[in-house]
Every structure is written in structure tokens, then in C-alpha cells.
C-alpha positions, 0 to 999 in steps of 0.5 A: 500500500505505497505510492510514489513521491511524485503523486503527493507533490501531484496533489500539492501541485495541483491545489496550488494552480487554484490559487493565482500567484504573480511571478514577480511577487513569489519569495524565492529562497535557496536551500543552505543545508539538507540531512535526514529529511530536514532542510534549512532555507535562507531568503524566505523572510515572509514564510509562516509557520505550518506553510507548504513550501515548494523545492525543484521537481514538485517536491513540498515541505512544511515550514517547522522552525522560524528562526532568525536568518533561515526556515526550517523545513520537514521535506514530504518525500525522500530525504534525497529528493532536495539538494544544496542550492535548489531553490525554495518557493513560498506558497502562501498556504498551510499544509491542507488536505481534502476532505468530505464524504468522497473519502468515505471507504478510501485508505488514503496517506497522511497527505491524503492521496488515495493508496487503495487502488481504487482511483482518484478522489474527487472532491473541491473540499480542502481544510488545514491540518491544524485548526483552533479548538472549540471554545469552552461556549461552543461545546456541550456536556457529553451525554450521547453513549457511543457503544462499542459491543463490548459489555465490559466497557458500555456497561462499567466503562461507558463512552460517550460521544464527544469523550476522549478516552485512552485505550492503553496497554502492552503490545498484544494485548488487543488495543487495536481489536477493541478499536476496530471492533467500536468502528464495526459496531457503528454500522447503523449508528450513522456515525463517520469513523476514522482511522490512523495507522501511525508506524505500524506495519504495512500488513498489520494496516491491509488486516485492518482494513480487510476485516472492516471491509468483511463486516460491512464497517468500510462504507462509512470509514477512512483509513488515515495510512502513515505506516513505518516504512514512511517518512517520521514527517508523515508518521508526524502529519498523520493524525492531524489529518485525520483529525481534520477530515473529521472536523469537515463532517462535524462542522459542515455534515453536522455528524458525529464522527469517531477516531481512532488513532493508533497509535500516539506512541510511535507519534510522539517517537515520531516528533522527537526524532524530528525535533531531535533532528532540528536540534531543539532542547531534548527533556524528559526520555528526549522528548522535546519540551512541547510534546504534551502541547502536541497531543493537547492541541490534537486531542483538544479538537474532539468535543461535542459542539453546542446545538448552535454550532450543529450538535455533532461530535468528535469522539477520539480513542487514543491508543498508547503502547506500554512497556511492562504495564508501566503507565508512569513514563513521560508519554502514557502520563501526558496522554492520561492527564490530557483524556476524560478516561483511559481503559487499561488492558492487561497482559496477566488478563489476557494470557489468562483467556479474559477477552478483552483483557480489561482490568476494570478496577483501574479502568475510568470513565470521567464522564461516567453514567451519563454517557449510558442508556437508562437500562445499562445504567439500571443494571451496571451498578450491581454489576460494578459491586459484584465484580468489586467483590469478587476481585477482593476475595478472589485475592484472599484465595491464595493466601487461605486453604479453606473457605467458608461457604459463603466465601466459595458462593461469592467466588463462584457467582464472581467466576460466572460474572467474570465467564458471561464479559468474556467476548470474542473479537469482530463480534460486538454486541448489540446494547439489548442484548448486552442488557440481556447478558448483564441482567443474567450476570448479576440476577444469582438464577445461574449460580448453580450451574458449572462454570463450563457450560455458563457461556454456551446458556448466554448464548443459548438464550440470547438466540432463544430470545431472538427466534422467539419473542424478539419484541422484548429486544426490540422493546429495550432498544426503542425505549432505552429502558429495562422495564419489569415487564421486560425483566418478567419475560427475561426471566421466563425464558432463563426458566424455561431454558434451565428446565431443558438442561435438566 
């Protein structure tokens, strides 16, 4: 999933010819010195920060660093493509890209050509990469759920539309798969999803999207490609922007859009080896100084706009590598202190065949109930308690050899709770069935049966449910609510399937 340098500096070229520009009023600068990617530029008095600037055979770059007698410049393109002595151009515009709903199911690169063989994209809509953030008066409190089909997080650790929350954890441990499987669980949401590969393997990104493409997911997604075999000035640009296509949907479609950007760590490895490379002051792990304004200023553009300004959101999940568990380095803590909550995966959960692998114990979500249907929000309070519970015996266990009756009942009613939020990937769950799933966990008719066969009796009665009276979904689906009568016929059909074990 490449493409050849020259078809950015096509795309480049071809939004510069809409504007005019006077042949005796372009600043034309000389290249002074050129390593890594990197090229400093004297005669440019009137370059802005964030300009694209134009070298000898179509080759741009961005202006990064101002300084007193030269610009520096990130080149998009190969290091060797820009020499000592050529020239450099002014264009007097900052870095765009195109956006609108010709994206839509395209896997597009950090400049936004196409890279799916699929053709070109035809769209006279173009926005900047970096853009101010809402304002306090323009946004609107959270309180849309955004469900992603896994009974874990809409049930302890709800999302809602316009929310910010970290997904963090080791490498391996399904960071990626949650992500994906939010995006496939948005199928009839009429919500625009988005996603950004940041230095991740070429295969790893042709996964991706052949498993949206399986689920029917890819219709309403862009696949934002910066993988990492490309330039650390692309790994760089690359959410950005994603980020700004997005804003072209919130702004102008008035839609709620979702993006996942995967992942901020090598984004920010990314930046300090660029800004290593312009020589800037290294800090904390080298990161540069401004590497928690880097993240601010992208993650700060998701919210959810007032109903003056159209009442659509930005909802971003973050992604974040680990090293061991160990959230305390410099980047995890920025990103932590920036999002409204941060969903933690852990290795120990994972290889012990808990999927997904959420420890719900440290896992928050800021915005909290607000951000759930009225009958999760019924059922998950127990459900928090119970798990809670469990937990605190389930660690007392090791150290007793032997336990009461009322500890082993607990324990097994943990087990059972723990066995029924087990989920496979690419198979997220639709919210009624989830209240179904959550009402059996936590209403104690199961507890006397083997842990073994507790999986198998939910997905029995979810079926049961559906072939037989699926009004009682349909019901909790339009209403949002569990009312008793709908707990009265859940619990008839748990009766009646208990029976046929027997």
C-alpha cells in the first residue's frame, strides 16, 4: 500500500494552480543545508509557520522552525529528493488536505492521496491540518453513549460521544481489536469513523482494513495510512489529518464522527526524532519540551459542539503502547492527564483467556453514567459491586486453604460474572442484548450451574430470545429502558431454558 513521491507533490501541485500567484511577487529562497529529511532555507523572510513550501521537481515541505536568518523545513518525500542550492518557493498556504464524504471507504496517506487502488478522489473540499479548538461556549456536556459491543466497557466503562478516552496497554494485548471492533459496531449508528495507522506495519494496516471491509464497517470509514516504512514527517502529519477530515463532517455534515488513532506512541517517537533532528532542547526520555502541547492541541479538537454550532461530535480513542504495564513514563502520563478516561488492558488478563483483557478496577470513565442508556445504567451498578467483590476475595484465595461457604458462593457467582464479559473479537454486541447478558450476570438464577457450560446458556438464550419473542429486544432498544415487564419475560425464558438442561 505505497505510492510514489511524485503523486503527493501531484496533489500539492495541483491545489496550488487554484490559487493565482504573480511571478514577480513569489519569495524565492535557496536551500543552505539538507540531512535526514530536514532542510534549512535562507531568503524566505515572509514564510509562516505550518506553510507548504515548494523545492525543484514538485517536491513540498512544511515550514517547522522560524528562526532568525533561515526556515526550517520537514521535506514530504525522500530525504534525497532536495539538494544544496535548489531553490525554495513560498506558497502562501498551510499544509491542507481534502476532505468530505468522497473519502468515505478510501485508505488514503497522511497527505491524503488515495493508496487503495481504487482511483482518484474527487472532491473541491480542502481544510488545514491544524485548526483552533472549540471554545469552552461552543461545546456541550457529553451525554450521547457511543457503544462499542463490548459489555465490559458500555456497561462499567461507558463512552460517550464527544469523550476522549485512552485505550492503553502492552503490545498484544488487543488495543487495536477493541478499536476496530467500536468502528464495526457503528454500522447503523450513522456515525463517520476514522482511522490512523501511525508506524505500524504495512500488513498489520491491509488486516485492518480487510476485516472492516468483511463486516460491512468500510462504507462509512477512512483509513488515515502513515505506516513505518514512511517518512517520521508523515508518521508526524498523520493524525492531524485525520483529525481534520473529521472536523469537515462535524462542522459542515453536522455528524458525529469517531477516531481512532493508533497509535500516539510511535507519534510522539515520531516528533522527537524530528525535533531531535532540528536540534531543539531534548527533556524528559528526549522528548522535546512541547510534546504534551502536541497531543493537547490534537486531542483538544474532539468535543461535542453546542446545538448552535450543529450538535455533532468528535469522539477520539487514543491508543498508547506500554512497556511492562508501566503507565508512569513521560508519554502514557501526558496522554492520561490530557483524556476524560483511559481503559487499561492487561497482559496477566489476557494470557489468562479474559477477552478483552480489561482490568476494570483501574479502568475510568470521567464522564461516567451519563454517557449510558437508562437500562445499562439500571443494571451496571450491581454489576460494578459484584465484580468489586469478587476481585477482593478472589485475592484472599491464595493466601487461605479453606473457605467458608459463603466465601466459595461469592467466588463462584464472581467466576460466572467474570465467564458471561468474556467476548470474542469482530463480534460486538448489540446494547439489548448486552442488557440481556448483564441482567443474567448479576440476577444469582445461574449460580448453580458449572462454570463450563455458563457461556454456551448466554448464548443459548440470547438466540432463544431472538427466534422467539424478539419484541422484548426490540422493546429495550426503542425505549432505552429495562422495564419489569421486560425483566418478567427475561426471566421466563432463563426458566424455561434451565428446565431443558435438566
Amino acid at each position: 500500500m505505497k505510492v510514489d513521491q511524485q503523486e503527493i507533490s501531484s496533489l500539492i501541485k495541483n491545489r496550488l494552480e487554484q490559487f493565482s500567484f504573480k511571478a514577480e511577487g513569489d519569495e524565492v529562497g535557496s536551500v543552505v543545508e539538507t540531512a535526514d529529511g530536514i532542510a534549512r532555507i535562507t531568503g524566505l523572510p515572509s514564510a509562516m509557520l505550518g506553510e507548504m513550501l515548494e523545492f525543484p521537481n514538485k517536491v513540498f515541505g512544511i515550514v517547522f522552525n522560524l528562526e532568525a536568518s533561515q526556515v526550517v523545513v520537514i521535506i514530504l518525500g525522500k530525504k534525497t529528493e532536495v539538494s544544496i542550492g535548489d531553490w525554495a518557493k513560498c506558497t502562501s498556504r498551510i499544509m491542507e488536505v481534502p476532505v468530505g464524504p468522497a473519502l468515505l471507504g478510501r485508505v488514503v496517506n497522511a497527505v491524503g492521496i488515495p493508496i487503495d487502488g481504487k482511483g482518484p478522489i474527487v472532491t473541491d473540499r480542502f481544510r488545514p491540518v491544524e485548526t483552533a479548538v472549540p471554545g469552552v461556549l461552543d461545546r456541550t456536556p457529553v451525554e450521547q453513549p457511543l457503544q462499542t459491543g463490548y459489555k465490559v466497557v458500555d456497561a462499567l466503562i461507558p463512552i460517550g460521544r464527544g469523550q476522549r478516552e485512552l485505550i492503553i496497554g502492552d503490545r498484544q494485548t488487543g488495543k487495536t481489536t477493541l478499536a476496530i471492533d467500536t468502528i464495526i459496531n457503528q454500522k447503523n449508528a450513522d456515525m463517520v469513523c476514522i482511522y490512523v495507522a501511525i508506524g505500524k506495519k504495512s500488513a498489520s494496516i491491509v488486516e485492518v482494513v480487510e476485516t472492516l471491509t468483511k463486516h460491512g464497517a468500510m462504507p462509512y470509514t477512512i483509513v488515515v495510512d502513515a505506516s513505518a516504512d514512511d517518512p517520521a514527517a508523515m508518521q508526524w502529519l498523520a493524525p492531524f489529518s485525520g483529525t481534520a477530515m473529521g472536523e469537515e463532517f462535524m462542522y459542515n455534515h453536522h455528524k458525529d464522527v469517531l477516531i481512532i488513532y493508533d497509535d500516539l506512541t510511535k507519534h510522539a517517537n515520531a516528533y522527537r526524532q524530528i525535533s531531535l533532528l532540528l536540534k531543539r532542547p531534548p527533556g524528559r526520555e528526549a522528548f522535546p519540551g512541547d510534546i504534551f502541547y502536541l497531543h493537547s492541541r490534537l486531542l483538544e479538537r474532539s468535543a461535542r459542539l453546542s446545538k448552535e454550532l450543529g450538535g455533532a461530535s468528535i469522539t477520539s480513542l487514543p491508543i498508547i503502547e506500554t512497556q511492562r504495564g508501566d503507565v508512569s513514563t513521560y508519554v502514557p502520563t501526558n496522554v492520561i492527564s490530557i483524556t476524560d478516561g483511559q481503559i487499561f488492558l492487561q497482559s496477566d488478563l489476557f494470557y489468562a483467556g479474559f477477552r478483552p483483557a480489561i482490568n476494570a478496577g483501574i479502568s475510568v470513565s470521567r464522564v461516567g453514567g451519563k454517557a449510558q442508556i437508562e437500562a445499562i445504567r439500571k443494571l451496571s451498578g450491581k454489576l460494578r459491586l459484584e465484580l468489586a467483590r469478587f476481585r477482593e476475595k478472589e485475592s484472599f484465595t491464595a493466601f487461605a486453604s479453606e473457605l467458608d461457604a459463603e466465601t466459595q458462593q461469592q467466588l463462584k457467582r464472581g467466576m460466572i460474572l467474570v465467564e458471561i464479559l468474556k467476548q470474542d473479537k469482530n463480534v460486538p454486541m448489540p446494547v439489548e442484548e448486552q442488557v440481556v447478558s448483564i441482567f443474567l450476570s448479576t440476577s444469582n438464577m445461574i449460580e448453580h450451574l458449572d462454570l463450563t457450560v455458563v457461556k454456551k446458556f448466554e448464548l443459548d438464550l440470547l438466540e432463544r430470545i431472538r427466534n422467539t419473542d424478539s419484541e422484548v429486544l426490540k422493546v429495550i432498544r426503542e425505549t432505552s429502558k429495562f422495564s419489569p415487564e421486560s425483566e418478567q419475560k427475561i426471566r421466563a425464558h432463563i426458566d424455561a431454558l434451565l428446565v431443558e438442561l435438566k
